[in-house]
Backbone as a ProteinNet text record, in pm:
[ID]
protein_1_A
[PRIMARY]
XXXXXXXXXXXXXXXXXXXXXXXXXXXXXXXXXXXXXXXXXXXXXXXXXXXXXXXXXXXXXXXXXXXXXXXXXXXXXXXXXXXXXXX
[TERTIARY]
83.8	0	88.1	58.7	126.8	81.8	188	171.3	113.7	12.7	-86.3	-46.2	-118	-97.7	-31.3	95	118.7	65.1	16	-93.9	-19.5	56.5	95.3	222.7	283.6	413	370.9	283.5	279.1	312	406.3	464.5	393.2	350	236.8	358	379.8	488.3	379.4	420.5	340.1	399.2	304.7	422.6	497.5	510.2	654.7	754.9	737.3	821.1	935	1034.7	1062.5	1141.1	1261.3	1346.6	1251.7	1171.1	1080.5	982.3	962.6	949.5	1053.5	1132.6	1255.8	1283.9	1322.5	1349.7	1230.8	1090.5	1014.6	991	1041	1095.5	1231.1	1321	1451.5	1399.4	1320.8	1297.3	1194	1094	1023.7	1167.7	1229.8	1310.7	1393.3	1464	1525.7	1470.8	1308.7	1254.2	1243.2	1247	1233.3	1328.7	1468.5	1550.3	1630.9	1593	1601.2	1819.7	1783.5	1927.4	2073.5	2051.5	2099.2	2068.9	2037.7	2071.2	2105.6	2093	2185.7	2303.3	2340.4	2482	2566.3	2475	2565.6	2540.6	2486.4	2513.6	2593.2	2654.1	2767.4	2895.8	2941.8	3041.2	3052.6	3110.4	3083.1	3106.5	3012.4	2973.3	3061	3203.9	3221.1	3160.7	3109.3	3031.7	3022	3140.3	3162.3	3122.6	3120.6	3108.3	2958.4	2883.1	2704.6	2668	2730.3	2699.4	2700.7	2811.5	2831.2	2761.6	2694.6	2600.8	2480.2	2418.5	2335.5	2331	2390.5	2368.4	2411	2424.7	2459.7	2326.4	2257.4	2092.1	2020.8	2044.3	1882.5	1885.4	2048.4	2086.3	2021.4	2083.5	2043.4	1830.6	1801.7	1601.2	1593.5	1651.9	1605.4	1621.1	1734.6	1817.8	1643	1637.2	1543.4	1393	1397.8	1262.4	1241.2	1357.6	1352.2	1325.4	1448.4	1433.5	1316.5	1197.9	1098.3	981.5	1004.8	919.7	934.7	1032.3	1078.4	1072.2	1069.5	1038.8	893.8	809	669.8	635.7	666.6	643.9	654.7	778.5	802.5	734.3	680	602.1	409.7	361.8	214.1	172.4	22.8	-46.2	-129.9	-238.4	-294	-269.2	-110.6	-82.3	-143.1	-160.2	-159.9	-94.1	89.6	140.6	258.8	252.1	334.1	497	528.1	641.2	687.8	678.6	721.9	828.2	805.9	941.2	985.2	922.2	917.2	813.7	908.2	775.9	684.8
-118	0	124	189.5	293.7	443.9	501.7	597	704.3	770	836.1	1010.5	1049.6	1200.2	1290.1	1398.3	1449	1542.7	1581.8	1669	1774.4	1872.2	1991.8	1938.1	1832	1757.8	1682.5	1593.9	1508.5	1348.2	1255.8	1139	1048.2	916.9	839.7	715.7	665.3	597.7	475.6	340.3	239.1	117.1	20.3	-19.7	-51.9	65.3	112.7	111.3	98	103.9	267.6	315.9	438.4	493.9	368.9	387.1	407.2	373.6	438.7	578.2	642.1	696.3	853.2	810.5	946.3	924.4	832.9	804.1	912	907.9	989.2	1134	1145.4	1303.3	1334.4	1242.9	1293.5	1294.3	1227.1	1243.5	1418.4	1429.4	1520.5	1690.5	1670.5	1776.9	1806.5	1681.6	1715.1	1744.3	1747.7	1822.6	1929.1	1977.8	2138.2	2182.7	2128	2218	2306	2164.9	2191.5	2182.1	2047.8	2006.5	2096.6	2137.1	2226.1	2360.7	2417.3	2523	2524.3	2430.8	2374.9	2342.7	2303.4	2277.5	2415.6	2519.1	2636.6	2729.7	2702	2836.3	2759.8	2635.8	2541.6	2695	2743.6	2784.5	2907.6	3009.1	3132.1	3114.1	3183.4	3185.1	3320.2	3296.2	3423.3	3537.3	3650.8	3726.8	3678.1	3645.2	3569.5	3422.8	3343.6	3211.7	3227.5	3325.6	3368.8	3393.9	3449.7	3533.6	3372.6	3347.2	3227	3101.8	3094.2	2979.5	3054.6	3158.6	3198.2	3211.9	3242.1	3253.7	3121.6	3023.3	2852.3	2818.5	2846.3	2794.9	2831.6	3000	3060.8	2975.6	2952.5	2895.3	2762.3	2682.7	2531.8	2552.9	2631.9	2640.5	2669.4	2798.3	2811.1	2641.1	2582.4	2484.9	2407.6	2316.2	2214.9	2266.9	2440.7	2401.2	2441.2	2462.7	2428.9	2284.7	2212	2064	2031.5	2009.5	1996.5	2031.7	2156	2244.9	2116.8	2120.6	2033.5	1900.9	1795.7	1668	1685.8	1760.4	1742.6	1749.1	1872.4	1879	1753.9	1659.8	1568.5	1428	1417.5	1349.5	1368.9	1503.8	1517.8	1416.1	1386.9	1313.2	1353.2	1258.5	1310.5	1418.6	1416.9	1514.7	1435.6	1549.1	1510.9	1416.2	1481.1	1405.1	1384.6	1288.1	1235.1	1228.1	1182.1	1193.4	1298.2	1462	1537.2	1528.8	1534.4	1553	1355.4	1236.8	1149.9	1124.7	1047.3	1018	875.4
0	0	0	-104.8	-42.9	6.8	61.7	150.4	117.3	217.7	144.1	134.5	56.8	57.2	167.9	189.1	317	341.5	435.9	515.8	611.9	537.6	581.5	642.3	575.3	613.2	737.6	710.8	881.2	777.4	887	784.8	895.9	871.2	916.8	955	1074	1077.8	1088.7	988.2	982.8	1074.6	1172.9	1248.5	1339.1	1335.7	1412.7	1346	1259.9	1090	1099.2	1248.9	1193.5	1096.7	1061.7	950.3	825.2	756.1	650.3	695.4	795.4	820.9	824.5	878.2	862.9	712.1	599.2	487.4	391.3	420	353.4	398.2	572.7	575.4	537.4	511.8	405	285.3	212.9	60.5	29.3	158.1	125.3	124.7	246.5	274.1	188.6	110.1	14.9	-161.2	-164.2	-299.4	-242.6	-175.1	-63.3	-85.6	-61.7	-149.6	56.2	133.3	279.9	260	221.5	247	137.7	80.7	-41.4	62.3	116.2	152.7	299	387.6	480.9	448.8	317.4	269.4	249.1	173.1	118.2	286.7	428.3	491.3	606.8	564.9	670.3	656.6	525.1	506.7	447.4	496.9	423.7	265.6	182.1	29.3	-8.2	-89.3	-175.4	-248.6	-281.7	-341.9	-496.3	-522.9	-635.8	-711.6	-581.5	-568.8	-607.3	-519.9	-504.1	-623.3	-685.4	-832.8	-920.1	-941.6	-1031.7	-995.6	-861	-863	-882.3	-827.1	-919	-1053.4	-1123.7	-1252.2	-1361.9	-1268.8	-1303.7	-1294.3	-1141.9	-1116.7	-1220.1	-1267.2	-1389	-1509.3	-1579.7	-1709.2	-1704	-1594.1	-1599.5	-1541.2	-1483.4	-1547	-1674.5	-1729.4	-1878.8	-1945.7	-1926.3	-1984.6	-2004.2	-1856.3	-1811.3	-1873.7	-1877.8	-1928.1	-2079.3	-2115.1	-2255.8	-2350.9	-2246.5	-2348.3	-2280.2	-2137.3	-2120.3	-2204.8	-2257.2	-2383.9	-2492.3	-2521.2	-2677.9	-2672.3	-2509.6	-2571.4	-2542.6	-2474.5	-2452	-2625.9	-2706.4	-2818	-2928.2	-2878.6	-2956	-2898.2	-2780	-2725.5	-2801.1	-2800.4	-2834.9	-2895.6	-2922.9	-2971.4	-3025	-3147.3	-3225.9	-3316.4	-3395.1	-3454	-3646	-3689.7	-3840.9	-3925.7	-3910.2	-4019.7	-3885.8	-3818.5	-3707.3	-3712.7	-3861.1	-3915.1	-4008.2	-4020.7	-4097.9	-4161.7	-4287	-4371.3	-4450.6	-4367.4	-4409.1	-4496.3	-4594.3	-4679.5	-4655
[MASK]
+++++++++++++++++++++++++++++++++++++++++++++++++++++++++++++++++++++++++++++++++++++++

């Protein structure tokens, strides 16, 4: 069965099951984007270092949601002529 919807982050320990339990508050914390910024304020960040990972983060979104744009496009369905340019 699996685990049901989280409810304002509450994790349902099945059980007594707690090792799967902390495992799905590490999986939730880390799409949060918890553990990644616990990593960068362990150590002071150069002004420089800040700049160049920012501007690494915007490139690599444009990046992701570009080719996201372009395989959804090459994914669609129900198109006309499915194979353009083939004869």
């Amino acid at each position: 069965m699996r685990h049901p919807k989280f409810i304002s982050r509450t994790v349902l320990v099945r059980n007594g099951n707690l090792d799967e339990a902390v495992g799905i508050v590490n999986k939730i914390m880390g799409k949060e984007g918890f553990f990644d910024q616990f990593r960068r304020t362990r150590f002071y960040e150069k002004p420089t270092q800040f700049r160049r990972r920012i501007n690494y983060e915007k490139c690599k979104a444009l990046y992701d949601e570009d080719m996201n744009r372009k395989i959804q496009f090459i994914l669609r369905k129900h198109r006309h002529n499915p194979f353009p340019g083939c004869i």
